[in-house]
C-alpha positions as CSV (number, residue, x, y, z in Angstrom):
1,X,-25.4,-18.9,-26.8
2,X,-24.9,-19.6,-30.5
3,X,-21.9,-22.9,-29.9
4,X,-21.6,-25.6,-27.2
5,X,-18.0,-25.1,-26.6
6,X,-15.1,-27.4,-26.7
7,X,-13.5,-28.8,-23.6
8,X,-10.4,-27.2,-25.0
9,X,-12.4,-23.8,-24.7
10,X,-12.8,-24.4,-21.3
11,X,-9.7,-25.9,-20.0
12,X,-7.7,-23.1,-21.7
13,X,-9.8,-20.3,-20.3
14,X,-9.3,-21.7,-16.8
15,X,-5.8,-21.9,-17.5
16,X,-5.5,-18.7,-18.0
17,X,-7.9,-17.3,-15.1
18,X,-5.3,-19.3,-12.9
19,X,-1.9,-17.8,-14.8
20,X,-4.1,-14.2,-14.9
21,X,-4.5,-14.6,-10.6
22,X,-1.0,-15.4,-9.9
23,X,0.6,-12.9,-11.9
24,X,1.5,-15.3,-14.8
25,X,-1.3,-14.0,-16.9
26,X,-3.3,-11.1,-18.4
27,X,-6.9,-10.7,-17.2
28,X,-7.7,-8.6,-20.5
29,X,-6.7,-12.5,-22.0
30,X,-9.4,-14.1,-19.5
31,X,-11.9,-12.0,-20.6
32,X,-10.7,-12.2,-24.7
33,X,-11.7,-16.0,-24.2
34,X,-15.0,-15.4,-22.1
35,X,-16.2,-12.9,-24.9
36,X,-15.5,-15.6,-27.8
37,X,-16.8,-18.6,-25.6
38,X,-20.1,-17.0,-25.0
39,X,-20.3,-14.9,-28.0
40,X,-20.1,-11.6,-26.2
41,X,-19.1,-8.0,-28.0
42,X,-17.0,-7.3,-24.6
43,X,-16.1,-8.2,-21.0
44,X,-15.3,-6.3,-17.3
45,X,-13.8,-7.4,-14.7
46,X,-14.3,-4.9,-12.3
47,X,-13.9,-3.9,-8.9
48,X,-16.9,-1.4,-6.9
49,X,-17.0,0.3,-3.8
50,X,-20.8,2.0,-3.1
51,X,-19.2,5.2,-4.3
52,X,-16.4,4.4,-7.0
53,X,-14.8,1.3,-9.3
54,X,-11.9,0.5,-11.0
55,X,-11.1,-2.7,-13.2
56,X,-10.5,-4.4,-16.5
57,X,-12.2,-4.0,-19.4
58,X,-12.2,-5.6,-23.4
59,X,-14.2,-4.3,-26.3
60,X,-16.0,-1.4,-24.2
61,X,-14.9,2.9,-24.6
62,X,-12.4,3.2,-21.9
63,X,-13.7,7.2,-21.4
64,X,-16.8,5.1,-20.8
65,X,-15.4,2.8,-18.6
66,X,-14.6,5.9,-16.7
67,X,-17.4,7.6,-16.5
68,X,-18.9,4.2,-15.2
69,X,-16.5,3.9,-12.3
70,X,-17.1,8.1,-11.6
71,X,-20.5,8.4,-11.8
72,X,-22.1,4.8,-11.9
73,X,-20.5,2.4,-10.1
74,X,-22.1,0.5,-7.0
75,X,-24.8,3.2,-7.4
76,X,-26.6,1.9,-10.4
77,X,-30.0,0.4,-10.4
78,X,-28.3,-3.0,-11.2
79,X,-25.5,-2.8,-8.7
80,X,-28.2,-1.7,-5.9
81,X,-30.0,-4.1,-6.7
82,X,-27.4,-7.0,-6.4
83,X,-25.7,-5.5,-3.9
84,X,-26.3,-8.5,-1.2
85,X,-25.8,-11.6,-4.0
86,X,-23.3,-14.0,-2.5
87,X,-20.1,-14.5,-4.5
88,X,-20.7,-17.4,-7.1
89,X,-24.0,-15.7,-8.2
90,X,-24.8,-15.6,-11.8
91,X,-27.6,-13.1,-13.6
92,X,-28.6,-11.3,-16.6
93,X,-30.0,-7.9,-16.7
94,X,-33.2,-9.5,-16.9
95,X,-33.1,-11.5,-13.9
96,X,-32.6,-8.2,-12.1
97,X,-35.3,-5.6,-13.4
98,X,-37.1,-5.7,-16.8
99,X,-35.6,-4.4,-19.7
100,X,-38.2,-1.5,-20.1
101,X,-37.2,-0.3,-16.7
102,X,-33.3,-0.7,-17.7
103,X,-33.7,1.3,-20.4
104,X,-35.0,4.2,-18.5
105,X,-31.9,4.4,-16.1
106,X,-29.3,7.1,-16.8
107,X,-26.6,3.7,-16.2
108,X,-28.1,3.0,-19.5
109,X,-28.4,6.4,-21.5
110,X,-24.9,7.4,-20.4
111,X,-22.6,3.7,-20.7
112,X,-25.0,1.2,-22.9
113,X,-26.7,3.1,-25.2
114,X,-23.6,5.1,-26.7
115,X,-22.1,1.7,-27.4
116,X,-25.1,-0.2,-28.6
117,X,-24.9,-2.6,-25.8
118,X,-28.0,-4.3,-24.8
119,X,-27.6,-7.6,-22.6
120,X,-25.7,-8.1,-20.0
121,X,-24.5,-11.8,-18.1
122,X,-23.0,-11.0,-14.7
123,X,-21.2,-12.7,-12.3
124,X,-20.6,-12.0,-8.7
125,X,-16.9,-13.6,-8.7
126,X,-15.4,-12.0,-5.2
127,X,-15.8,-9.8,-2.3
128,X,-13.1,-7.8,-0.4
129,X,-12.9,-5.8,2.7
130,X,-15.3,-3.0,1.5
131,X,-16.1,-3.8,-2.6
132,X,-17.0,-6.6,-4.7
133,X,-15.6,-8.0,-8.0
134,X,-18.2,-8.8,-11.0
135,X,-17.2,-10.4,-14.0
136,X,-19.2,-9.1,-16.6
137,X,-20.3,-10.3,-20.6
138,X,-22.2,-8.0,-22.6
139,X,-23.7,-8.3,-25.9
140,X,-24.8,-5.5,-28.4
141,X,-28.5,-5.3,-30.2
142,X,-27.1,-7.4,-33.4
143,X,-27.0,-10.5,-31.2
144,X,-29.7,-12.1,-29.0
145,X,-30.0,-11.7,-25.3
146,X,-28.2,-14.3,-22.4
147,X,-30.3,-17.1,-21.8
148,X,-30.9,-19.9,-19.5
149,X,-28.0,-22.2,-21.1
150,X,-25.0,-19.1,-21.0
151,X,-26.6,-19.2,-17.4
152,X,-26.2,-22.5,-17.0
153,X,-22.3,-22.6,-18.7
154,X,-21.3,-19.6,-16.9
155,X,-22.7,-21.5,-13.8
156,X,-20.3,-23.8,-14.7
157,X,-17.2,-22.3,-14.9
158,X,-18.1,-20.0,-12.1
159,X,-16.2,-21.7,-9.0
160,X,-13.1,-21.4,-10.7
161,X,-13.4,-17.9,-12.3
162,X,-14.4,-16.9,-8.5
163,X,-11.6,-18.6,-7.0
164,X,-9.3,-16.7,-9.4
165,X,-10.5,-13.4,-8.8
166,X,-10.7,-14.2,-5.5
167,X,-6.7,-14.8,-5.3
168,X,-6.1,-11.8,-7.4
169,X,-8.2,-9.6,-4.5
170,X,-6.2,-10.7,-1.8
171,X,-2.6,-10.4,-3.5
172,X,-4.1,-6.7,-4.5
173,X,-5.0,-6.4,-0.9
174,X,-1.9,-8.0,0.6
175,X,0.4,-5.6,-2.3
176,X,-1.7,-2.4,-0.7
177,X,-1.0,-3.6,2.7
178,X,2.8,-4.4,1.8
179,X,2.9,-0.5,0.4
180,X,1.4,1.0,3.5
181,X,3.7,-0.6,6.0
182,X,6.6,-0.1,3.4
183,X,6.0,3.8,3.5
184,X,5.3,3.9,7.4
185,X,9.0,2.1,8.1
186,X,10.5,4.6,5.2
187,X,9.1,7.5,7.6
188,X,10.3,6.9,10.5
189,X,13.1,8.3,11.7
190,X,14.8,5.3,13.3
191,X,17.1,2.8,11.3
192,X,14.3,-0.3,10.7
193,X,14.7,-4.1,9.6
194,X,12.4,-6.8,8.7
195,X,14.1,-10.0,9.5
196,X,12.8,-13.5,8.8
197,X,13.0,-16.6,11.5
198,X,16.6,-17.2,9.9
199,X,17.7,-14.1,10.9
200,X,17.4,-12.6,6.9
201,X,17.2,-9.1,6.4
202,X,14.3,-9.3,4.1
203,X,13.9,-5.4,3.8
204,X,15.7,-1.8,6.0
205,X,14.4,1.7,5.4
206,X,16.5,4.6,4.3
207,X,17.8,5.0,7.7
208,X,18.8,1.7,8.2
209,X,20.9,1.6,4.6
210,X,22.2,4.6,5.6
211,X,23.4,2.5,8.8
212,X,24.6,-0.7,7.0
213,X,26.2,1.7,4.6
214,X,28.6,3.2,7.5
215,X,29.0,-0.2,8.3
216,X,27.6,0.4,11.9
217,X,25.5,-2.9,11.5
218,X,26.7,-5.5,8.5
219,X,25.0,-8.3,6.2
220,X,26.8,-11.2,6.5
221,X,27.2,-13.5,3.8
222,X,23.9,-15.6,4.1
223,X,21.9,-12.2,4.7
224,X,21.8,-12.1,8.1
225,X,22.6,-8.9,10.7
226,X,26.2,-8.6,12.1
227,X,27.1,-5.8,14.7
228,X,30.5,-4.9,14.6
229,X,31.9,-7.4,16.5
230,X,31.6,-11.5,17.6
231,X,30.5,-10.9,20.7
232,X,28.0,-8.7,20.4
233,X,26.8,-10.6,17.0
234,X,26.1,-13.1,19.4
235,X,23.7,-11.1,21.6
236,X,22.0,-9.6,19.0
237,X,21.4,-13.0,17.1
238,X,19.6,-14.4,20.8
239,X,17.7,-11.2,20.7
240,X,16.6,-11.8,17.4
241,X,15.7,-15.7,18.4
242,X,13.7,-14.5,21.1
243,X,11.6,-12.3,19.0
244,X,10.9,-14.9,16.8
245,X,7.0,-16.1,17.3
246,X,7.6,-19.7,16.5
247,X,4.5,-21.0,17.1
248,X,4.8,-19.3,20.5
249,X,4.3,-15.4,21.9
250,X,8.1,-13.9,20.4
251,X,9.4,-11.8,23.6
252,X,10.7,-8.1,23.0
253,X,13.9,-7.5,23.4
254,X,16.7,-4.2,23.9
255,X,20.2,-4.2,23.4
256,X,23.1,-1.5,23.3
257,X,25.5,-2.3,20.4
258,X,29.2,0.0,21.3
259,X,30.0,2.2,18.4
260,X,33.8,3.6,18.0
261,X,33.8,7.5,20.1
262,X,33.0,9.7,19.9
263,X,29.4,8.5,19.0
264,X,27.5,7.2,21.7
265,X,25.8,3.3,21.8
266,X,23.0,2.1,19.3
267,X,19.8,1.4,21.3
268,X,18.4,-1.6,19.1
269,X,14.9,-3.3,19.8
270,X,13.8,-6.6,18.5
271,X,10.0,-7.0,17.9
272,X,7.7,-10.0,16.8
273,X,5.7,-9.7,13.8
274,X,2.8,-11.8,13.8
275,X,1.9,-13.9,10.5
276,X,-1.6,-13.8,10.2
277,X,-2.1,-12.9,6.1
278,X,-0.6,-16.6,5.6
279,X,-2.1,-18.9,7.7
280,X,-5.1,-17.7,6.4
281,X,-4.6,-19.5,3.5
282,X,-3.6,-22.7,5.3
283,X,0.7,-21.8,5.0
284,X,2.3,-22.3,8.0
285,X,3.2,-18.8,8.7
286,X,6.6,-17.5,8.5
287,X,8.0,-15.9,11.8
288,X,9.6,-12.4,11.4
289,X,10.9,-9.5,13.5
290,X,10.9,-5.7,13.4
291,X,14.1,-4.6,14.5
292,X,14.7,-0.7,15.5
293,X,18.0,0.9,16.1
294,X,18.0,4.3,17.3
295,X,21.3,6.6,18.8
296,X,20.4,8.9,22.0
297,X,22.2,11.6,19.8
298,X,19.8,11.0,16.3
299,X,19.5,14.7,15.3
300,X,16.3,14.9,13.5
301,X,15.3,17.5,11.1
302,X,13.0,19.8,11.9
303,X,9.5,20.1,10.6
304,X,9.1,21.8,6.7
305,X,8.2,25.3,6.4
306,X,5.4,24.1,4.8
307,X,3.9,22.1,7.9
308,X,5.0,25.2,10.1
309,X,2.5,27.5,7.5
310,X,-0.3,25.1,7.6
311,X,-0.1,23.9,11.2
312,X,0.9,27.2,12.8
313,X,0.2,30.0,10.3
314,X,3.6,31.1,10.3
315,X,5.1,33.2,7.5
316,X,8.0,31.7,5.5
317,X,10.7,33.9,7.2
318,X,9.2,33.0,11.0
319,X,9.6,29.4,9.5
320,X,13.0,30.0,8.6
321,X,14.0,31.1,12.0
322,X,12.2,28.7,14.0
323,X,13.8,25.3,11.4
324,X,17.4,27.2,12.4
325,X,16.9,27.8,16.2
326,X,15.5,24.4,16.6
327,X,18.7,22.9,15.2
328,X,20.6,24.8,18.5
329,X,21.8,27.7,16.2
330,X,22.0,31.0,18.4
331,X,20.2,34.3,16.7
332,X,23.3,35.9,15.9
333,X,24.1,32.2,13.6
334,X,20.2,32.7,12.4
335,X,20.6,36.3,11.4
336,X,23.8,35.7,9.3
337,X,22.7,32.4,7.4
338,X,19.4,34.0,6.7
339,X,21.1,37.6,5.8
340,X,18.9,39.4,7.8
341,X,19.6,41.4,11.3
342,X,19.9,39.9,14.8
343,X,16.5,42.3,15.5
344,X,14.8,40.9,12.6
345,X,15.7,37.7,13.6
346,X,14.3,38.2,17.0
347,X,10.9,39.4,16.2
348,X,10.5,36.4,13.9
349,X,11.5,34.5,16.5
350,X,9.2,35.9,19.1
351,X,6.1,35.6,16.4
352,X,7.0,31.7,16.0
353,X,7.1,31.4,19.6
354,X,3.5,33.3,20.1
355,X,2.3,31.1,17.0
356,X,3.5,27.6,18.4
357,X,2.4,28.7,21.9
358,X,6.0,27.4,23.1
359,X,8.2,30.2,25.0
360,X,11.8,28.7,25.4
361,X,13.9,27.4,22.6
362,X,13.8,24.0,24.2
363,X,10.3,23.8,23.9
364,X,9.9,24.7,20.1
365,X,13.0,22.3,18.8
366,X,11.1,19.5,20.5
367,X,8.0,20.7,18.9
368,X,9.3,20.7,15.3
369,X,10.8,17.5,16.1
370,X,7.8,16.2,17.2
371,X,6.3,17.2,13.7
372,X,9.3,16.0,11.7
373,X,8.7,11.7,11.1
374,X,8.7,11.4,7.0
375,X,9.5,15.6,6.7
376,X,13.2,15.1,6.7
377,X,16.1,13.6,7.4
378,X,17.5,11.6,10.3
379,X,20.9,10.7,11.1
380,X,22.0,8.3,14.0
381,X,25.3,10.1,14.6
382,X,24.1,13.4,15.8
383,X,24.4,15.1,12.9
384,X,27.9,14.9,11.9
385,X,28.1,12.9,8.8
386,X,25.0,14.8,7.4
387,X,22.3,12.8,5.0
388,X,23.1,10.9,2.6
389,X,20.6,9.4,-0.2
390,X,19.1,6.1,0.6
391,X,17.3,3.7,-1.3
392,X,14.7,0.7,1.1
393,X,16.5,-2.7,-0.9
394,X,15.5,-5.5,-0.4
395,X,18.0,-8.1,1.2
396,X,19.3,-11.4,0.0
């Protein structure tokens, strides 16, 4: 280390690992500052798994970065060899192995050596469910190596830096959990709502816009879910309450809401969400409730030809026929909307059946239904308004 920083150096790089962690900031800025404060030619945040890496990078190739997360990441001698350091850990290259034995590594030949780097000052800043985060200085051969005092600074500034990138792991965590859950509601073929312990819809799937959109259910002006009348408003508001954890087990709930004929009754079910995610973090959490709506008439559309071809080895035509007759279309209805004959029809027909190992018509609608969640389209009044495109918004 050439300078002692400034406390101004250092306040304003914590600053910014803080802004960087909670969205309010650029990491690439973080690691802008830790380059100039310890005289570094470029910085890495990254992120490895034992078998791949992705991250942040300043001042290195990025089709080296690359090749680093492909090919050396979590599998290099220094990453093996670090593997079990505890977060908060700080170490050179030389700590780890000798520079002679570095320099024989293929981590070296193919990411150091084509950029002239030489040292490197590491810090273990995080660890997630299955990878760990390193924050990572290097320096090239014009400038000497990292010593006992950039040690001894980094040291310094390591419980915030590890803090921060310890936040920034978790809201990336919580933001991959939030997506898979997001997509699992979307693909189900039931209308579903997230409510919070105000009765707020906080988010509804494309089946349950489609449903507010008919105005078979209704936002009411402070964002909570109306049914199409007072009265049963009412019931499905103490449904809703009852869900709610509360600091107590939230009890499950079913109601029928009456829909104008000739469609038949919504089936809706209220169920508690537990908060875990935020009281790990010492928030009180928030109560919420998964709420399902479903009509004993929802038509849903039958599994994709392509599912039918992979799954069942059928041809595109026997998928053709099979989507039809599991919608209740007879073979004379099949043969005319596909343009073929009522015989052709039939032997595809009987080849589907022999393929699915189903016999009765029955049997192979509920099979392709069975297949269908996220291949199509459901509608929750049998069928006769037909789909409509939906969008998942999220509610006031």
């Amino acid at each position: 280390m050439t300078n002692s920083p400034s406390h101004p150096d250092i306040e304003g790089l914590v600053a910014a690992a803080y802004d960087a962690a909670l969205g309010a900031g650029d990491w690439s800025d973080v690691l802008d500052k830790l380059c100039v404060l310890f005289g570094a030619c470029a910085g890495v945040l990254a992120v490895k798994e034992p078998r791949r890496g992705w991250g942040i990078q300043v001042g290195v190739d990025p089709d080296i970065m690359r090749l680093f997360y492909e090919r050396h990441a979590g599998r290099n001698p220094l990453d093996k060899r670090t593997a079990a350091a505890p977060v908060g850990a700080v170490m050179t290259d030389q700590t780890v192995m000798s520079k002679a034995e570095l320099l024989r590594t293929d981590f070296y030949d193919e990411c150091l050596r084509p950029q002239n780097m030489n040292s490197l000052l590491n810090l273990r800043a995080a660890r997630g469910r299955s990878a760990v985060a390193d924050l990572c200085l290097v320096r090239d051969r014009r400038l000497e190596e990292f010593g006992v005092a950039d040690i001894a600074l980094l040291e310094l500034l390591a419980p915030h830096l590890r803090r921060a990138v310890g936040v920034t792991m978790r809201l990336a965590e919580a933001e991959a959990d939030r997506q898979v859950m997001t997509e699992m509601l979307e693909r189900l073929p039931w209308a579903a709502f997230v409510l919070d312990d105000l009765g707020v819809v906080r988010f509804a799937n494309a089946a349950g816009t489609r449903l507010l959109q008919d105005g078979e259910l209704r936002i009411g002006p402070g964002g909570g879910l109306l049914a199409p009348n007072g009265a049963e408003t009412g019931r499905l508001r103490q449904m809703i309450g009852a869900a709610l954890p509360n600091g107590r087990t939230g009890r499950a709930g079913h109601l029928k809401l009456a829909r104008a004929p000739p469609k038949s009754p919504l089936l809706v079910t209220a169920v508690p969400l537990r908060a875990a995610a935020a009281a790990t973090v010492g928030l009180a959490p928030i109560p919420s409730v998964l709420l399902l709506a479903v009509s004993p008439d929802m038509e849903l559309a039958p599994a994709s030809a392509e599912v039918l071809r992979t799954a069942f080895g059928l041809t595109g035509a026997e998928a053709a026929v099979a989507q039809h007759v599991a919608r209740g279309e007879g073979l004379p209805v099949v043969a005319a909307a596909l343009g073929i004959s009522p015989s052709t029809a039939r032997t595809h027909l009987k080849h589907a059946f022999d393929k699915t190992g189903t016999h009765r018509q029955a049997e192979l609608a509920a099979l392709l239904a069975r297949l269908a969640p996220g291949d199509g389209v459901a509608t929750l009044d049998g069928g006769r308004n037909g789909p409509r495109d939906g969008h998942s918004p999220q509610a006031p």
